[in-house]
C-alpha positions in Angstrom: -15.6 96.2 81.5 -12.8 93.6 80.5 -11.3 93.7 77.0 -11.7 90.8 74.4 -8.2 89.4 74.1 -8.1 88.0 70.4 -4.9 86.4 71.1 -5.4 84.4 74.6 -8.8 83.3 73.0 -7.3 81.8 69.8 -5.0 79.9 72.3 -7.6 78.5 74.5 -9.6 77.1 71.9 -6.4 75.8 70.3 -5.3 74.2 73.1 -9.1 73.4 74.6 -9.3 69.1 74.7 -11.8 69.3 71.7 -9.6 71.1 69.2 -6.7 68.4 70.3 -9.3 65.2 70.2 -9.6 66.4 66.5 -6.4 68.1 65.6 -3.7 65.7 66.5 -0.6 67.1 68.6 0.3 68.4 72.0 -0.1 72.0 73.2 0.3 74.2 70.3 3.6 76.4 71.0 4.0 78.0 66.9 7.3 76.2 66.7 8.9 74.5 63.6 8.2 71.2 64.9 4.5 71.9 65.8 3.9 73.1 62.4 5.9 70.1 61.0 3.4 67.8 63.5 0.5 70.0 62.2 1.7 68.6 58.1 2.2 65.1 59.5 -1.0 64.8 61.4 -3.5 66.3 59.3 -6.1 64.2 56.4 -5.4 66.5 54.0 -1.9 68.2 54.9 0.1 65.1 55.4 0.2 64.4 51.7 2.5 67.2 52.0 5.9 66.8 52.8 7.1 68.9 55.7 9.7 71.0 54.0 10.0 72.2 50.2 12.7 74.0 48.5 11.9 78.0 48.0 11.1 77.3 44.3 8.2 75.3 44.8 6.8 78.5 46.6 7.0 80.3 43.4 3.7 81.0 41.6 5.5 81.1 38.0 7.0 77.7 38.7 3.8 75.6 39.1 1.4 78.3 38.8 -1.2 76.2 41.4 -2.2 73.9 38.5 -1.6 70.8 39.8 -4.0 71.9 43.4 -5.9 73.6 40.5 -7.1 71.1 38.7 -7.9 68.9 42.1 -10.0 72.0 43.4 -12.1 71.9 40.2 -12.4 67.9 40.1 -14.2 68.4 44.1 -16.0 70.9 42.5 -17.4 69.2 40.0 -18.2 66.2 42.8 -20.5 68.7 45.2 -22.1 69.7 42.3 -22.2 66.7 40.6 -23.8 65.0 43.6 -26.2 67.3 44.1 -27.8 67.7 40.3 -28.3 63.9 40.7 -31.1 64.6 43.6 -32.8 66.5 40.2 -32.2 63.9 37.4 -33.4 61.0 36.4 -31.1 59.3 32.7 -34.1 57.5 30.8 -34.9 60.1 27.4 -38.4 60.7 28.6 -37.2 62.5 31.5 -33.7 63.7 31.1 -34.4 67.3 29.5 -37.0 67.8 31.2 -35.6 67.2 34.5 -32.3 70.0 33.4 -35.1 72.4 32.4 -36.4 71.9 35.8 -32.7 73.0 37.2 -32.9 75.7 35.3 -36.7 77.3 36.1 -37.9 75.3 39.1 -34.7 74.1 41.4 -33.3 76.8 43.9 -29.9 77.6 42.5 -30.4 74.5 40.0 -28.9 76.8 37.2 -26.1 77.7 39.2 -25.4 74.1 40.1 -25.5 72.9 36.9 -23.1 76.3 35.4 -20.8 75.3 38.2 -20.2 71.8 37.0 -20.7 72.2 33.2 -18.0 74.7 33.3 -15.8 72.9 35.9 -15.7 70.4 33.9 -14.1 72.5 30.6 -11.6 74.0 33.1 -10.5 70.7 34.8 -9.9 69.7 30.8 -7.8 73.1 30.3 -5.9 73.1 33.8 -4.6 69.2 33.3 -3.7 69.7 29.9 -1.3 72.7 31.5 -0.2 70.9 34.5 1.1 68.0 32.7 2.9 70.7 30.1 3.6 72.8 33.7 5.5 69.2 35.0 6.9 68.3 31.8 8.5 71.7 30.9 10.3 71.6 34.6 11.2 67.9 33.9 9.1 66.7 36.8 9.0 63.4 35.2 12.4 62.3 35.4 13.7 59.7 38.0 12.3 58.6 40.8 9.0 60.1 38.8 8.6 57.7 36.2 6.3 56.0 37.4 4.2 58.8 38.7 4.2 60.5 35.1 2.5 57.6 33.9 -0.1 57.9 36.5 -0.8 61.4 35.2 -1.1 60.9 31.6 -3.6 57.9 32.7 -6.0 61.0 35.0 -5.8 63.3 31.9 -6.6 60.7 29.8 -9.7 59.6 32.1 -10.8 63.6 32.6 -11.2 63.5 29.0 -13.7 60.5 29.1 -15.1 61.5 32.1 -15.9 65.1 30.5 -17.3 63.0 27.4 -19.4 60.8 29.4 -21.2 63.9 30.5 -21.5 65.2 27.9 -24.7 63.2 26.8 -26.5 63.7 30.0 -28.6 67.0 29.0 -30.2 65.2 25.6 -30.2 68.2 23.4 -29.1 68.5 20.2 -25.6 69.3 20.8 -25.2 66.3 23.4 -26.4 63.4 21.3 -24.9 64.5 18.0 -21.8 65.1 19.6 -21.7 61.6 20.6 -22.2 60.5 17.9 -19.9 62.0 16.2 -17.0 60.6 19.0 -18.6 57.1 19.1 -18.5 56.7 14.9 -14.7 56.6 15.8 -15.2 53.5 17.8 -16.9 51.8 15.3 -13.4 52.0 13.1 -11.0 50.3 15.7 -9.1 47.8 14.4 -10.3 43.8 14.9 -13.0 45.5 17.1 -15.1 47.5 15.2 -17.0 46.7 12.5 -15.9 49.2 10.1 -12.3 49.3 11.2 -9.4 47.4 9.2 -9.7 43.1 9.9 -12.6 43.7 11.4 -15.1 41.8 9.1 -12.5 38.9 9.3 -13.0 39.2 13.3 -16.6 38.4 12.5 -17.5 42.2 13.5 -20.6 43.5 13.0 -23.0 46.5 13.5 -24.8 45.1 16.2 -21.4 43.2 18.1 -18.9 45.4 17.8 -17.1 48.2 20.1 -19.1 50.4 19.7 -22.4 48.5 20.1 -21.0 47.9 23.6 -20.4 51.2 24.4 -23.8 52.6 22.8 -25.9 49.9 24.3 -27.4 49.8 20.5 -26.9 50.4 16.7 -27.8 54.4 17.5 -27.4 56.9 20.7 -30.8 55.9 22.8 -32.4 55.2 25.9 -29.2 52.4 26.8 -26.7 55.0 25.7 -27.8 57.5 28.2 -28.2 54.7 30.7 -24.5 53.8 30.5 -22.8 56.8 30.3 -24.6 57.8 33.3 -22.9 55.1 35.0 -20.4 56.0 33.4 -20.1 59.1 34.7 -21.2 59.5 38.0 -19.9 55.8 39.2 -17.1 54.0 37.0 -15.0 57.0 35.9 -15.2 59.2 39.1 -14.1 55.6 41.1 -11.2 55.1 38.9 -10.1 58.8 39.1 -10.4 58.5 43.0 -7.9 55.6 43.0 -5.5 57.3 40.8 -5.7 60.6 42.4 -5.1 58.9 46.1 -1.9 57.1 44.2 -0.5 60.3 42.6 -0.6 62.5 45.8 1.0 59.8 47.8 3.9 59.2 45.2 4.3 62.8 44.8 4.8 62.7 48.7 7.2 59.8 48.6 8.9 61.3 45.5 9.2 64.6 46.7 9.0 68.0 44.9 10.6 68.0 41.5 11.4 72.4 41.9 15.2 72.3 41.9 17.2 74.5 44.5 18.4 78.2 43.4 21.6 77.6 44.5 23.4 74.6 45.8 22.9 74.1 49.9 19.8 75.9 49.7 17.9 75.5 52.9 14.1 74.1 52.7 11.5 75.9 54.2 8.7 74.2 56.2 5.2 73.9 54.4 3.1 75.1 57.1 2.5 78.1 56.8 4.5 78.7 53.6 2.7 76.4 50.9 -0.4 75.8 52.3 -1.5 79.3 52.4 -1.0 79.8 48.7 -2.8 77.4 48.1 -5.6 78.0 50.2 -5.7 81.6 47.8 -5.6 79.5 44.9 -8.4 77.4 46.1 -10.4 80.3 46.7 -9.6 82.4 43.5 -10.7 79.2 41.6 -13.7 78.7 43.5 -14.4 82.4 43.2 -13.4 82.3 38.8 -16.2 79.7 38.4 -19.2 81.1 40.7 -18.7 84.7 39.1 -17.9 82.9 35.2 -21.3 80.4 36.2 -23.5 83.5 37.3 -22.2 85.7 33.7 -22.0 82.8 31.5 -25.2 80.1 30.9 -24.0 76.5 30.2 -25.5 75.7 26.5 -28.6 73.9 26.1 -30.5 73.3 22.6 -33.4 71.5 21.4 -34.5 68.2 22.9 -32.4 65.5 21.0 -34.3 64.3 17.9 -32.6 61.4 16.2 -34.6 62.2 12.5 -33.0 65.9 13.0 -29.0 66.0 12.4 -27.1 69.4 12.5 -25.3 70.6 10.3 -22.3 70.3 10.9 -22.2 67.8 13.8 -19.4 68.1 15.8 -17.4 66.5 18.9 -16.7 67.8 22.0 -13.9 70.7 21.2 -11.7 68.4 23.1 -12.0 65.6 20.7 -13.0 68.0 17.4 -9.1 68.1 16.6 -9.6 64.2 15.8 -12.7 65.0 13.7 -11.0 67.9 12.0 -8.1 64.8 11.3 -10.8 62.7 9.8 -10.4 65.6 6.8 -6.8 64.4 6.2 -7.2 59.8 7.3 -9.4 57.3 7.9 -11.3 56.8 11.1 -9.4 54.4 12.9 -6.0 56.2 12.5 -7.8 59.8 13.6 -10.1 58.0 15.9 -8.2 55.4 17.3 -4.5 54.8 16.2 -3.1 58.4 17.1 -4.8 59.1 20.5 -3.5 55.6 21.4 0.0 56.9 19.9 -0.3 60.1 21.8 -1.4 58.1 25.6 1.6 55.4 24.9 3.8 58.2 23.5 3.8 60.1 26.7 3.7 57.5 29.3 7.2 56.3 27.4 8.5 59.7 27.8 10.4 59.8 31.3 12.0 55.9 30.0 12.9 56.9 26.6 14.3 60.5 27.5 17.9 60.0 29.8 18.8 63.4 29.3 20.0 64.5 33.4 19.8 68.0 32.6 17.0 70.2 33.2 15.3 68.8 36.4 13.1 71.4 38.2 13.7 74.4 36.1 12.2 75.8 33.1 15.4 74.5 31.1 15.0 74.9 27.0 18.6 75.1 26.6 19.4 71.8 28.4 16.6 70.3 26.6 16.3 71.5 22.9 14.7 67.8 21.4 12.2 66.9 24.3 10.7 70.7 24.6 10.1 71.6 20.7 8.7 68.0 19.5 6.7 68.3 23.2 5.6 71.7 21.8 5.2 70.8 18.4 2.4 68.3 19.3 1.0 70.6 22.0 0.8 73.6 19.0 -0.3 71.2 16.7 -3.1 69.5 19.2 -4.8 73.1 19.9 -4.4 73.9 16.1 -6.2 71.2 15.3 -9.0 72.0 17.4 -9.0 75.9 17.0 -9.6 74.7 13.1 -11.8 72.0 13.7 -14.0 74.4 15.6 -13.6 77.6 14.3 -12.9 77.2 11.0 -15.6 74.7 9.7 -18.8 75.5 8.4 -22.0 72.8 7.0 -20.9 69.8 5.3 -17.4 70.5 7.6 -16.5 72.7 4.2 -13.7 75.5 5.4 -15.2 78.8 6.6 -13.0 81.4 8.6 -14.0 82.5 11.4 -15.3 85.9 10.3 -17.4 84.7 7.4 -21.2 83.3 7.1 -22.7 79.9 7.0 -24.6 81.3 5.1 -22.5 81.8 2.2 -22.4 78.4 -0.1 -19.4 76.8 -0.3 -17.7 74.6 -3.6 -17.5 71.3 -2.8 -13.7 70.1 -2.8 -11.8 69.0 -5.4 -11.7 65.3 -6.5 -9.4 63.3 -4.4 -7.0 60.0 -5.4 -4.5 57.3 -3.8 -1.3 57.2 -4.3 -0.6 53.3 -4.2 -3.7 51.0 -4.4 -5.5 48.0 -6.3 -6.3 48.3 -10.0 -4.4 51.7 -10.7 -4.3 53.8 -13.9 -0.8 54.5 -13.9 -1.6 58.7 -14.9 -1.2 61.4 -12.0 -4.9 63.0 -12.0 -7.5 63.4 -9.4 -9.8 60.6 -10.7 -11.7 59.8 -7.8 -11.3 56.4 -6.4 -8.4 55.2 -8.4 -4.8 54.9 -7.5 -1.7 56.1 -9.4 0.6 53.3 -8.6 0.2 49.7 -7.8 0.7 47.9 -4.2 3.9 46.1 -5.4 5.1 49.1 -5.7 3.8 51.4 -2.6 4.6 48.5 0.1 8.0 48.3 -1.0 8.2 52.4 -1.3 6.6 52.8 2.5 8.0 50.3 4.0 11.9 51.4 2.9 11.1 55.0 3.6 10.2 54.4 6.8 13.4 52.2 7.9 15.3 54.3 6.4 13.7 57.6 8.1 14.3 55.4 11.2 17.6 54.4 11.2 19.7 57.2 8.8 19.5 59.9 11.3 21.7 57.0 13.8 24.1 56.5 11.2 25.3 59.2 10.1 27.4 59.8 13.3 28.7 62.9 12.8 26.8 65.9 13.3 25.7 67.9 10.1 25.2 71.4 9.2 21.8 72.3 10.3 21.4 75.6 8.7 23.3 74.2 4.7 20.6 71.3 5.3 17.8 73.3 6.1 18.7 75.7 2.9 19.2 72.5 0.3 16.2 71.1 1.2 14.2 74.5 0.6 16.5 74.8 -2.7 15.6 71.3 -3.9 11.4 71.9 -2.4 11.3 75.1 -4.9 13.0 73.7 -7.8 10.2 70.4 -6.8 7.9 72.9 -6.8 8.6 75.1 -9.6 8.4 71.4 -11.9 5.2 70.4 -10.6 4.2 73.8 -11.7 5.5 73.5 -15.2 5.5 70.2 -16.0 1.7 69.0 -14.1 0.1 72.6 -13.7 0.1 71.8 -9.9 -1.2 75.7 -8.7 1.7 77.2 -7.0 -0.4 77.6 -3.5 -0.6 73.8 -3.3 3.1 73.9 -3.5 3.3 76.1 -0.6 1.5 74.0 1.3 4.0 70.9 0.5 7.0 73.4 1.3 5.6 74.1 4.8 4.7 70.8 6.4 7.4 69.6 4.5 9.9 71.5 6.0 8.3 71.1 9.1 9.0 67.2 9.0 12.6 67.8 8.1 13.3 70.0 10.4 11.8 68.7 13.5 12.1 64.7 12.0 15.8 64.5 10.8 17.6 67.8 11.4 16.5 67.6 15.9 17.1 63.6 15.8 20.3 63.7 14.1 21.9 66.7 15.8 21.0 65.7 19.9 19.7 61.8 19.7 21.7 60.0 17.7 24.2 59.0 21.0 21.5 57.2 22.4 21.4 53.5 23.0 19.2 51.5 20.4 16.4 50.8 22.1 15.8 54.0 23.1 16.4 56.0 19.8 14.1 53.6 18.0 11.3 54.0 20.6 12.0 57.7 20.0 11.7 58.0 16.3 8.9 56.0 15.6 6.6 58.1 18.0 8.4 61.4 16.1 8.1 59.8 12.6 4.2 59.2 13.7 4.1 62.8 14.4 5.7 64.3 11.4 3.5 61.6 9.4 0.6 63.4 10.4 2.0 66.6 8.8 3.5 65.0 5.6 -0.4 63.3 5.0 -1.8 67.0 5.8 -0.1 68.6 2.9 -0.5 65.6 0.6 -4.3 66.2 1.2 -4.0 70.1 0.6 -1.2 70.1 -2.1 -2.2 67.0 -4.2 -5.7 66.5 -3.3 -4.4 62.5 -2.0 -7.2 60.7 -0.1 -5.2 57.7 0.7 -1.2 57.1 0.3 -1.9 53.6 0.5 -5.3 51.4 0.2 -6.0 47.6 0.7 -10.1 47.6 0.3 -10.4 44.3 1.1 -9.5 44.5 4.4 -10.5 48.4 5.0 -7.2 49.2 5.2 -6.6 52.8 4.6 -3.4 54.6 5.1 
């Protein structure tokens, strides 16, 4: 009886006329040029290019994120298109119909676990690519462009995962949009409750957010267009964008820099591909086994006359309602995520710095990585609090303790500078210590001269005799409020930290490693870092001094 010959029957298929009418290329001969013809000719592999340096093979350079995150987004399209055979978006059948997917569809409840909780990873695993590529300094020339491309897919896997969000009708869904379209409803000249907007002629039922609700309220027209939204628009516009960022990282080639210099590539095929064919499966295989352990959540049907308490956004997005606490909406809502989008798509043209390229280079770039990490720490702080930490009536609650236990409600809050003030430094609700004349002046010289002193002072200062005369002067601050206000110590804590914080990171950083840049460029830079270290200086404001606003004009609804 003749013997099966593994080998001579994997090369007559290989070479059979129906693998090659498929399979572009001659007879296969396992040579470096078949495999680079194999890269070249393939849908998929030809993105590819046919040689990478050895870095790019290692796991802790790119840990698979960037494949990672495009395994989960096809996930979440098989599954996506397949729960659409089950539901229909009108609020007399929505519930229902994921009920149904739950008791009645065959493997409905897997289906829709698979995609609910794709759709949280795919969140998670851009968020650490686009740290992954900025940490290495992927962005830098000829990656500009390509950067910017990226910072536009996270920015649409956010909307995208908040489009969906709705789809189920519960409870959770519909109060949760709420909660994320309020914010639209403050944008400025566009929303009706947003600053110049009653000048624009805005109005409940013309505004923003009236186009993007389909109504005054989350209804029947809401669910409507975010299911378009969702499963048409978005996923479209992602498509495009993904196509263009896998051909420019193919024309742009592999940021992982060499190990040593004259380093010889090695070829993709089989090298590159297989791991990521393991990380392909080890993702698929995390979310089946996660899906099968772990129920995607599902409340009450959504009842309009019935709000939770607390309502809350998307955890994405709750880091911007935990920053309502501290401003109004359309500088949580609106003004800072638009600072964040434009702040990092300026990145690769603001920062010229040649170093660092490839590797995981902190020395080489000290400025870029902490404010980078700053904002990273302080984006997942934000939402860690906003989620964990807040209880009914968003009153503070750690994590270990009960709703159930009541809660005082917060002290009295002030402005600083605003109309008709009373001149006396007390929380009197509503009323402002100062006048305008005097706060527009105040702001408006602190922040040119926040802007431009770090510039001018061209020679380097002493980090560590700054850092220590500004605690010095902070305590002796301090220790006066105390004594001379009754300010409770703790609240001066709270002034010391943040405040440090902005000196440290806004002056000590900019002064010591940006200040030889060209003009264009260090201005660009500081007024995205003083944005950032505004955030912290309003935080402890708000939990040292009680401040609602630093600076109100009413009659406009402008808030500050």
């Amino acid at each position: 009886m003749p013997t099966l010959d593994a080998e001579k029957l994997k090369k007559e298929i290989v070479d059979s006329q129906i693998w090659r009418s498929i399979f572009r290329g001659g007879i296969w001969k396992d040579t470096p040029r078949d495999r680079a013809a194999h890269i070249v000719g393939n849908v998929w592999l030809h993105l590819h290019p046919v040689r990478v340096r050895k870095r790019a093979l290692d796991w802790t350079y790119s840990w698979g994120l960037g494949g990672i995150s495009f395994v989960l987004f096809l996930i979440l399209t098989i599954t996506g298109v397949l729960l659409m055979f089950y539901y229909r978006p009108t609020i007399g059948y929505a519930y229902r119909d994921i009920k149904d997917l739950a008791f009645a569809v065959t493997l409905g409840k897997l289906m829709r676990n698979m995609h609910r909780w794709s759709a949280q990873a795919m969140v998670v695993a851009v968020i650490a690519h686009m740290a992954r590529v900025f940490y290495t300094g992927g962005y830098k020339k000829p990656r500009e462009f390509n950067w910017g491309v990226g910072v536009l897919l996270l920015t649409l896997t956010l909307f995208l995962s908040f489009t969906g969000y709705l789809l189920p009708w519960d409870q959770l869904a519909m109060w949760a949009v709420t909660v994320g379209t309020n914010m639209a409803g403050a944008t400025p000249f566009l929303g009706n409750e947003g600053p110049f907007g009653a000048a624009m002629g805005m109005h409940i039922n013309n505004d923003v957010r009236f186009v993007l609700l389909g109504g005054t309220m989350v209804g029947e027209n809401t669910l409507l267009r975010f299911y378009v939204l969702h499963c048409v628009a978005v996923p479209l516009i992602v498509g495009i964008l993904l196509i263009l960022h896998f051909w420019r990282v193919r024309k742009d080639s592999f940021s992982a820099a060499p190990y040593q210099a004259g380093e010889e590539k090695v070829e993709v095929w089989p090298n590159l591909i297989k791991r990521e064919y393991v990380a392909m499966a080890a993702c698929l295989l995390f979310i089946m086994v996660w899906s099968i352990l772990m129920n995607a959540p599902l409340e009450a049907i959504a009842n309009p006359n019935v709000t939770p308490n607390p309502s809350k956004a998307p955890w994405y997005f709750v880091g911007l309602q935990e920053l309502l606490v501290y401003f109004d909406p359309w500088i949580a809502g609106v003004l800072l995520p638009g600072l964040i989008i434009v702040g990092l798509m300026a990145i690769p043209y603001v920062d010229n710095n040649p170093k660092g390229i490839g590797t995981y280079a902190w020395k080489d770039r000290k400025f870029a990585n902490a404010i980078f990490t700053l904002g990273l720490a302080m984006w997942f702080i934000l939402i860690f609090i906003g989620y964990a930490c807040r209880g009914p009536n968003f009153f503070w609650y750690w994590p270990w303790e009960s709703w159930l236990t009541p809660k005082a409600a917060p002290p009295l809050t002030w402005n600083l500078f605003g109309p008709d003030p009373k001149w006396k430094l007390f929380q009197t609700p509503n009323l402002s210590a100062f006048p305008l004349w005097i706060g527009i002046p105040v702001m408006l010289g602190g922040f040119l001269s926040w802007l431009v002193l770090p510039k001018l002072l061209q020679k380097e200062l002493n980090g560590k005799k700054l850092q220590a005369a500004f605690i010095g002067v902070m305590l002796l601050f301090i220790t006066g409020l105390k004594l001379g206000l009754h300010v409770p110590f703790g609240s001066g804590l709270w002034l010391l930290f943040f405040g440090y914080l902005a000196f440290y990171f806004g002056f000590i950083l900019p002064q010591r490693y940006i200040r030889s840049m060209d003009w264009a460029r260090y201005l660009v830079t500081m007024v995205f870092v003083i944005a950032t270290m505004g955030v912290l200086l309003k935080m402890s404001a708000r939990l040292a001094f009680n401040i609602k606003y630093v600076l109100t004009i009413p009659t406009v609804s402008l808030n500050i």
